[in-house]
Structures are given as C-alpha cells and as structure tokens.
N, C-alpha and C positions, 0 to 999 in steps of 0.2 A: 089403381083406385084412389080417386083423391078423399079427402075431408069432407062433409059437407058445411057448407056457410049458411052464417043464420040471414034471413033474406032481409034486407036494408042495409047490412052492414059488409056491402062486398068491396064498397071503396071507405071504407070508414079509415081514419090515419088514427096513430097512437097519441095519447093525450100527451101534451105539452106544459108544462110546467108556465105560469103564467110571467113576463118577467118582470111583473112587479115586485111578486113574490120571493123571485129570484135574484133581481138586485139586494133584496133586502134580508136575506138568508147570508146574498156575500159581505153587507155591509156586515151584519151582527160578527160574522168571521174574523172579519178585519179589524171589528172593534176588539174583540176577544183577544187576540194575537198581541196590541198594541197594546194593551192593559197589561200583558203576562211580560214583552218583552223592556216597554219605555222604562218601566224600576230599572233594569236588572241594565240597559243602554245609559241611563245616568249615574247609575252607581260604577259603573266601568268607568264612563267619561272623567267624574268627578275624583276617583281615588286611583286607578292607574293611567290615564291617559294624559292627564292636566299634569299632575307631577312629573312625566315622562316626560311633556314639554317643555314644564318650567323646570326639572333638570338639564337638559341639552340647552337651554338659552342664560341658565346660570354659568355653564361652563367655559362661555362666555369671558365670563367676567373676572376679575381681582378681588374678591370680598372677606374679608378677615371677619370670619361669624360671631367673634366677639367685641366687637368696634361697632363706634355707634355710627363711622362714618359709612358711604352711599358705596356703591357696589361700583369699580371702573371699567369699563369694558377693554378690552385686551387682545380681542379676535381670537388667533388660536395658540397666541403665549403658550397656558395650560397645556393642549397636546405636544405643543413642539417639546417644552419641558419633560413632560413625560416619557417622550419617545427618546429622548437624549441623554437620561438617566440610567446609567446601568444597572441600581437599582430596580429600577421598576422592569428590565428584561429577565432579574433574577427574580420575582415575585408573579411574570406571567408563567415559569417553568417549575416555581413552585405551585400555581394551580395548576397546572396543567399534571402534575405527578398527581397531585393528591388528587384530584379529580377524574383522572382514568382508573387508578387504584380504590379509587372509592366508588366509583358507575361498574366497574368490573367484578370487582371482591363481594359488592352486596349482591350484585346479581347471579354469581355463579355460587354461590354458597347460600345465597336466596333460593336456588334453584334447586341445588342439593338435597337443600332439606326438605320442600317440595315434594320431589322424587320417593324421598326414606320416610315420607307419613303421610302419602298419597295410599294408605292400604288400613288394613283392621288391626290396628295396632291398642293394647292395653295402655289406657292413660295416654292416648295419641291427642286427645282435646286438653289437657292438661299441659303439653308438651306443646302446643300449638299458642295456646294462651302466654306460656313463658317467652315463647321466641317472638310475640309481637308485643310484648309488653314495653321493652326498652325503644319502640319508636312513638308511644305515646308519654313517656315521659321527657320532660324538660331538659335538653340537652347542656345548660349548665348542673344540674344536677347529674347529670350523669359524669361530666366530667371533673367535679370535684369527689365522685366515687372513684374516677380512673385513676384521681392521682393518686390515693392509696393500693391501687393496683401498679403502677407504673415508677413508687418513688424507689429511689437505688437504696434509701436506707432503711425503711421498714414497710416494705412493700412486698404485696403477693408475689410478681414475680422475684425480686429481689431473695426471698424465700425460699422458694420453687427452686434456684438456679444455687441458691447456698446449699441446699442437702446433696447436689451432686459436686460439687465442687466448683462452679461455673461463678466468676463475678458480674453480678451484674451492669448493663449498658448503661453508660450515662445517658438517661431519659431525657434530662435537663437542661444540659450543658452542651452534647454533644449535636449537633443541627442536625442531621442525618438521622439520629433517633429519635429526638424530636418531632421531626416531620412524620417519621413512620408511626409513634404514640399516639398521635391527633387524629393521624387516618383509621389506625384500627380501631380504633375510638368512635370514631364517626361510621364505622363499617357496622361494627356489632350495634349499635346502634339503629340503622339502617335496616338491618338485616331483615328484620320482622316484616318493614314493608312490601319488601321484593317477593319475601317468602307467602306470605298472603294470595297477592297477585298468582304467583305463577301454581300454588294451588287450586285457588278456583279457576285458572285455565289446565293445570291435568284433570281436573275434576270434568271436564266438557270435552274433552278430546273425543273423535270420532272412536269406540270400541268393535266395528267392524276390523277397520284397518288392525289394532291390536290384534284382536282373533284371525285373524288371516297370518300377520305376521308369527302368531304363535301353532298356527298349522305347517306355516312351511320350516319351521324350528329354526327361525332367524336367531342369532347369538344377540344377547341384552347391548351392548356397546354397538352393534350394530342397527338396532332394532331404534337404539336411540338416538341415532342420528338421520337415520332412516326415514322412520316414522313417525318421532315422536316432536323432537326438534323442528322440522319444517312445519309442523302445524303450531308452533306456540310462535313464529315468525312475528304474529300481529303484537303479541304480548310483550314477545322480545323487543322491539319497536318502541310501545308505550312507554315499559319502565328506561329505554335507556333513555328519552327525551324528560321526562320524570326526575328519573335519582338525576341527571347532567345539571339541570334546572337546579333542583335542591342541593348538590353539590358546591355549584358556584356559589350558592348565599348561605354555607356555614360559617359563621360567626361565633354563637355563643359557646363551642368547645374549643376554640382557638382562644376567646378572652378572656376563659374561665384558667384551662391549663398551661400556656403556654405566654399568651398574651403577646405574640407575636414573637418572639424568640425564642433560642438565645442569640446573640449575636443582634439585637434590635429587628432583622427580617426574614429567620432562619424558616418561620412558620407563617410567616405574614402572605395569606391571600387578597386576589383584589379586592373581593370585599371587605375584607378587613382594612386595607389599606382607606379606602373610602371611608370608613372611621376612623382610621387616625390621623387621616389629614381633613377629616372635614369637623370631628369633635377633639381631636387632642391638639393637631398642629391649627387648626384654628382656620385653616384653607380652606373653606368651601365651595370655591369655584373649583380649585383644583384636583379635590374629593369628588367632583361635578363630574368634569370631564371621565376622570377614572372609570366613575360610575356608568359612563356614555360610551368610552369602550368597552367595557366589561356588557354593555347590553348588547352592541352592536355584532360583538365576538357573541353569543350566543343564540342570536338572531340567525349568521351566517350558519353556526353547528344545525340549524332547526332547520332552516331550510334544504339545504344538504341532506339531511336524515332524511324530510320526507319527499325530498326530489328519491332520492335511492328505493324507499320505499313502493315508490307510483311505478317505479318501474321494473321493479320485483314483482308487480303483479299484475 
C-alpha cells in the first residue's frame, strides 16, 4: 500500500534556497570569522612573530646594547662561539636537569595529589585552594620566601635537620645543591598547576570502566595503570608540552635566589644566560643567537611530542 499524493504535486522537486541568498548568508560568515579572527592574527604577528624575526636576524650581528655605535654583521660568529664554549655545553645540561626534574616532579606529585582529593574529603576545597595558590603568586616572591626556608643559617630546613643532629647542606655555596634549591622551588611552585589539570581530567574519566574494574576486584595499583592512566594520556600530553615550555623560561627564581650561581654558572639556565649576556655583559647579538637556539631546541621537543602523540592514536 503506498501513500497517497496530493494531485499537481507528483513531480513537484524540494525548494531550493535561492543563491543570492546564499552567497550572502556565506558572505556575512566570512565577514564574522575575519572580524573574530584579524585582532587576534595582528596581535600574534605584531608581539610574537616580528620579535621572533627580528631576534633570529639580530643574531646576526655584533651589537654592544649599550653603545651608541650601529649593529656589525658577523654571519654565524655568535653560534660558532657558542658552540665552542664549554661553558655554554655546561649550562645546556644544567637546563636540561632542571627541566626534566621540574616537567616530571610537578607532574607526578601534581598527579598524586589529584588521585588523594579526587573523593569527599572534609576541607578537601580548602586543601585545593592552598595547593594552587603558590602558582599564582609572583615567583620572585616566592623565592625570596625560599631563601628563608633554604638558608644553612637560620633557616627551616637548617632547623629541621638541627633537632636530629643532621648539618645542614650548603644551599649556597655548594653547585649541586644549589641547583637542587631552584628546582624544588620551582616544583612546589608549579605544583598547583598540574594538580588542577589532572583533577578536572579524573573528574571526567569514563565511571563505567571504573565500575567494571571494581566488579571484577582489580587490585588499586593495577586498576591504575590499567584503567586509569591510559585515559588521562591526552592530559598527560598537554601539561608535559605546557610545564617543558614554562620550564625553559624560568627566570625570576634563579635571579631572585641564586642569580646564577655559585661558581658564576652553577644555576645559570639558557634563559637566564640570554640575560646575562644580553642585559649585564652588554651582548645582545650574542643573548640573540642563545635565545634562537634555545627556541629551535624546543621547537624540535614539540614536534617530537606531537609526532609520538598522532601515532598513539
């Protein structure tokens, strides 16, 4: 049994959109899109892509930033220099310590705590507000609170390690603990933000998968790598390409407590190094270049991550 059809309309076709209409529905589109997107394409252009330029073509050059004379051009002086300073191979292995130690520490102790107020805990918003508080505050302020945690003479640890009988590490003096001071420093610091993150991702985890794994009495350590791990892969992803980034451009707790030593470059990162030869030793070609490996070196880390990434999935 078919339908019955109303009679005049047994060939009648479906209405069509007229395309005047239609051109001018894509036009208003286009205008919309290019109103929302040209601010946000000039303001990229104008404060990271121009300076990006006009550092790589400074580097370039010979220019003493406090001289009134003109810039020399030099070719790749600068790199060669660089690359043939022992120096500077001890300063890429000290970011490269602090910089694992600081992408790893915040995120697994980000993650941790994650895990231990991911539940109905009394005062757990309380708890949550104190551990993200030290990443919106001012990291020279934090670091001229470390050093009264870190000084060997009246200092919390220094304290701490006196009532059992333990002397305190030269924080100061000693390069090795130095280095370690800045990181933890920059860790607890950090901490908040990872911890955040990977919050609101247990907070979205799929709860069938949980309930399944808690019918067939999966063991917790198992159940966590299992289960729980493979789905925050995306997360895990974000913050390591995140904290690495913000890693490389810590600055202001290296020139608050340490200011690059002891030793003159015990704690000196390359970004630090780009200030001190582009604002103290007066280099700024040479701060230039630094600055131009130090981007090109985490260019290579980015794409690397998200080649690994595309094909994890």
């Amino acid at each position: 049994m078919t339908a019955p059809t109303i009679p005049g309309l047994e060939n009648s076709q479906p209405l069509r959109e007229p395309p005047q209409r239609k051109a001018k529905k894509s036009l208003k589109r286009l205008f919309l899109a290019a109103i929302l997107v040209i601010p946000n394409i000039i303001l990229l252009i104008v404060f990271t892509y121009r300076p990006l330029i006009d550092n790589i073509r400074l580097s370039f050059y010979n220019w003493n930033i406090s001289s009134t004379r003109a810039a020399k051009f030099i070719g790749f002086d600068n790199y060669i220099e660089w690359a043939t300073d022992p120096t500077s191979w001890a300063i890429v292995w000290q970011t490269i310590i602090f910089t694992f130690v600081a992408v790893a520490g915040s995120m697994v102790l980000g993650l941790g705590l994650a895990l231990l107020l991911d539940r109905n805990l009394k005062g757990r918003n309380l708890v949550r507000s104190l551990v993200f508080a030290p990443y919106v505050i001012s990291g020279a302020a934090i670091g001229v609170a470390f050093q009264f945690v870190f000084d060997p003479g009246y200092g919390l640890i220094q304290d701490l390690l006196g009532r059992i009988g333990i002397e305190s590490p030269q924080f100061y003096t000693d390069p090795h603990w130095a280095l370690f001071m800045i990181t933890a420093t920059y860790v607890w610091k950090n901490l908040g933000y990872t911890f955040v993150i990977y919050l609101a991702a247990l907070q979205g985890l799929r709860k069938d998968l949980d309930e399944a794994a808690e019918i067939d009495r999966t063991p917790r350590a198992r159940k966590f790598f299992r289960v729980t791990l493979p789905q925050l892969r995306p997360t895990t992803f974000f913050l390591s390409i995140t904290v690495l980034l913000n890693s490389f451009q810590v600055f202001d707790i290296i020139n608050v407590m340490t200011g690059g030593g002891p030793l003159e470059t015990s704690t000196t990162t390359m970004v630090y190094q780009v200030y001190q030869e582009t604002f103290v030793n007066s280099r700024a070609g040479y701060g230039a270049a630094v600055a131009t490996i130090m981007f090109l070196a985490v260019l290579v880390i980015t794409v690397v991550q998200v080649r690994m990434q595309d094909k994890e999935q």
